[in-house]
Residue, then its C-alpha position, 0 to 999 in steps of 0.5 A: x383249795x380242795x384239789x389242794x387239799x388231796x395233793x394237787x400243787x395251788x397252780x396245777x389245780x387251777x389249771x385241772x378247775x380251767x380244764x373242767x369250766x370249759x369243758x363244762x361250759x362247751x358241753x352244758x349248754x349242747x346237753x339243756x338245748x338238746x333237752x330243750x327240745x324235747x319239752x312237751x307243754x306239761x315240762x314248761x312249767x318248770x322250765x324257769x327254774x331250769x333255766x335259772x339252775x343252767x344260768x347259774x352253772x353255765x355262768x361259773x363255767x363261763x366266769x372261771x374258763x376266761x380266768x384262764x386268759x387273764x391270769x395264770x395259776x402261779x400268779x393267783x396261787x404266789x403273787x399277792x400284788x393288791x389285784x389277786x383275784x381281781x381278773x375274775x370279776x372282770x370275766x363276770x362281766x364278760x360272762x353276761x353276754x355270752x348268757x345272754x345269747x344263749x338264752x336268745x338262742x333257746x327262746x328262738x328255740x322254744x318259739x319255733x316248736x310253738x310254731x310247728x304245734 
């Protein structure tokens, strides 16, 4: 709605908002493991409020990039058949388990520099 807002045609801002998600959900969480592997014991206090911040951003640029799959913007923007919308909370539910791989995959991190120390 607010791409909308400053002139950008219903579908043609779905299709900048898919460009964005997954750009934002490929390069994310690069940027957190590189971070990830830069904490010292003293930045590990706040590591759980970092990770519920990078789920909760990875998770909408997850949930939005496989809309991109499912539907289309002419028809979340034109078509009102009962479902409009509906394939979004269907790509909730496969957002789950790509967050749950990544999070295995920053424990196997932060376990192994436990190790090196």
């Amino acid at each position: 709605m607010l791409l909308s807002y400053f002139g950008l045609e219903c579908h043609n801002a779905w299709s900048v908002l898919w460009s964005i998600t997954i750009i934002g959900g490929l390069i994310l969480p690069i940027l957190f493991y590189r971070h990830l592997k830069t904490f010292t014991e003293n930045k590990r206090e706040n590591l759980k409020t970092r990770l519920t911040f990078f789920n909760l951003i990875e998770y909408i640029f997850i949930q939005a990039s496989l809309a991109l799959f499912f539907t289309s913007g002419q028809t979340l923007c034109y078509v009102s058949d009962g479902q409009n919308g509906l394939e979004l909370a269907f790509t909730a539910w496969i957002a789950l388990p790509i967050l749950i791989g990544l999070s295995a995959l920053f424990n196997w991190t932060l376990k192994s520099q436990n190790e090196k120390k």
